[in-house]
N, C-alpha and C positions, 0 to 999 in steps of 0.2 A: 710697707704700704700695702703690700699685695694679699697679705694676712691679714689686713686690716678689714680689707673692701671684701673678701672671701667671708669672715666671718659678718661682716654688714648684711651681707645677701642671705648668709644662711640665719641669722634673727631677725628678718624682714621676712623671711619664707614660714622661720615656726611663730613667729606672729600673725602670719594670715592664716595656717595650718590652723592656728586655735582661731581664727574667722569663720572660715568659710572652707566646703572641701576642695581638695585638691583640684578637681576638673573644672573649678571655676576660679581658679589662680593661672595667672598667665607671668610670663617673666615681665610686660609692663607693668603689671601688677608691683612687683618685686624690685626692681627697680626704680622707681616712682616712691614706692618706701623708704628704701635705704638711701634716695638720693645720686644714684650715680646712672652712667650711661650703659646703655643696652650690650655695648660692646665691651665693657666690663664685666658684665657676668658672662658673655660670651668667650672672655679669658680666662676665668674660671673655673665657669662648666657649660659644658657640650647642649645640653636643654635641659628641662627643668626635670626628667626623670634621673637624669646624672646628679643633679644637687641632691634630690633626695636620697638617694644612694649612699654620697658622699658624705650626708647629716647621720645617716641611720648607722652606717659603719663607723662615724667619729664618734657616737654616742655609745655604742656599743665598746669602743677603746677605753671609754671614761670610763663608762661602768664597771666595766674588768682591773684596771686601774684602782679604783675606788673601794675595789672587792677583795684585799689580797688572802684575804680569811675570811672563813665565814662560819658561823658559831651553831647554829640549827637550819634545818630543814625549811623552817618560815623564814628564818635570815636568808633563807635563798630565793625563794619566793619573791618577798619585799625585794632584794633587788633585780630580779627579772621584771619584774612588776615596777618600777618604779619611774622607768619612763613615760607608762601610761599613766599612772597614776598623777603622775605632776603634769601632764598637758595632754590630758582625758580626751579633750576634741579632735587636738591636734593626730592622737593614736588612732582616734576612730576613723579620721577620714584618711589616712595613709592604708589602715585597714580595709574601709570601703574602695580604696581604688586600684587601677592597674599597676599600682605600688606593695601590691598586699606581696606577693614573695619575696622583695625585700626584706620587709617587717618580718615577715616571718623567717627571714634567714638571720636578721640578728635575734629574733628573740628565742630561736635554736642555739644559737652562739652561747649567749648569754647566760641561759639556763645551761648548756653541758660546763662553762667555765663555772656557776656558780656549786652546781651539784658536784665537781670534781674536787673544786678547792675543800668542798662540808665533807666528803667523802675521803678524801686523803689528809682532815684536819683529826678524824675521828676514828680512821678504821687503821690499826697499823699495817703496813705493805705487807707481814710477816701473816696476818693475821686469817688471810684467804687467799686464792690463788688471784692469778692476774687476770686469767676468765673470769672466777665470780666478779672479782673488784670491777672489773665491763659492765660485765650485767645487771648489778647493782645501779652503776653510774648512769645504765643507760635506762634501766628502769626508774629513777626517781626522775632526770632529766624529763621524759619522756610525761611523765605524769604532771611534772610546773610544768611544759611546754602545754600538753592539753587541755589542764586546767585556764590555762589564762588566754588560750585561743576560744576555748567554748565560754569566757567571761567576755571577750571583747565581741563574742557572736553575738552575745546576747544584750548588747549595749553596754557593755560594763554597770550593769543594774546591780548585779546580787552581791551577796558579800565572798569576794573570792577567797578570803583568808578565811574566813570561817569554812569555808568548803572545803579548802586545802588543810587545814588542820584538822576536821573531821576524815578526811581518804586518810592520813597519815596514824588515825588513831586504828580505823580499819584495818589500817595494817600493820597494825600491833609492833609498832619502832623496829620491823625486820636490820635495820643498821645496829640499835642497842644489842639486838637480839645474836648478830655475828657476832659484835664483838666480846659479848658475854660467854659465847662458847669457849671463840678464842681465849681467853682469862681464864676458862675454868676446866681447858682440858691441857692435855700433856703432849697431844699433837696436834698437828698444824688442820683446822678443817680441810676434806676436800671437794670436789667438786669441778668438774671441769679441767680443762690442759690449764698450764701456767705458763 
């Protein structure tokens, strides 16, 4: 029962999330939707900045979950992107509020799990030391994480794939590009401690 009413409260909450913003949600708000008593979500969670917490980090387990491979660079993308994408409003106003490091600690999460899995799907361990293989991870990482922070700045207006696949051309597949060396020489690239 108690997973019952927990997941009640948190699809009462990204139901008002695609509403209205968050600072003009209250837990009567939330409660009153899902039908139960105030002292039920109080069992819960602590106030309503704990539920949101709680939603962003459970969603962030799905998405990793849902992720165990990831085949390109845009397949990483599309899934760091893909919570906004499906509850656009709901992203914007956790965005716009005292909720924004949150969001942005899962969508840091999310992007290093999804760049790590494309990155050790594609580059063999053998292939570069264990500092590049970082610097890579934390380079592409860093680049979906900016990308889709400077997309949700800007209202989620622009076409963020098209941007992201433009920077990725820019940089001329530097992932193809290691592991092409790797294939075509007789030693190990280096670069960096391992």
């Amino acid at each position: 029962m108690s997973n019952l009413t927990e997941r009640a409260i948190k699809a009462s909450a990204m139901k008002l999330l695609n509403e209205k913003p968050l600072n003009q949600i209250t837990v009567k708000d939330i409660v009153e939707d899902c039908g139960i008593n105030r002292n039920s979500f109080y069992y819960h969670f602590r106030d309503l900045p704990s539920l949101i917490e709680s939603m962003i980090l459970e969603q962030a387990e799905e998405l990793i979950a849902q992720y165990p491979s990831i085949n390109s660079l845009e397949e990483c993308l599309d899934a760091a992107v893909s919570f906004a994408m499906n509850n656009r409003r709901a992203a914007m106003h956790i965005y716009n509020s005292v909720n924004r490091d949150i969001y942005e600690q899962y969508l840091w999460r999310v992007c290093e799990h999804v760049v790590t899995v494309y990155i050790d799907s594609v580059v063999p361990r053998e292939a570069i030391s264990d500092f590049d293989r970082e610097v890579v991870i934390n380079f592409y990482k860093c680049a979906c994480f900016g990308q889709i922070l400077d997309w949700q700045r800007g209202g989620m207006k622009s076409d963020l794939k098209k941007q992201f696949l433009r920077m990725l051309e820019i940089r001329k597949d530097t992932i193809g590009e290691i592991v092409k060396d790797w294939l075509n020489s007789d030693t190990k690239p280096s670069g960096g401690a391992s």
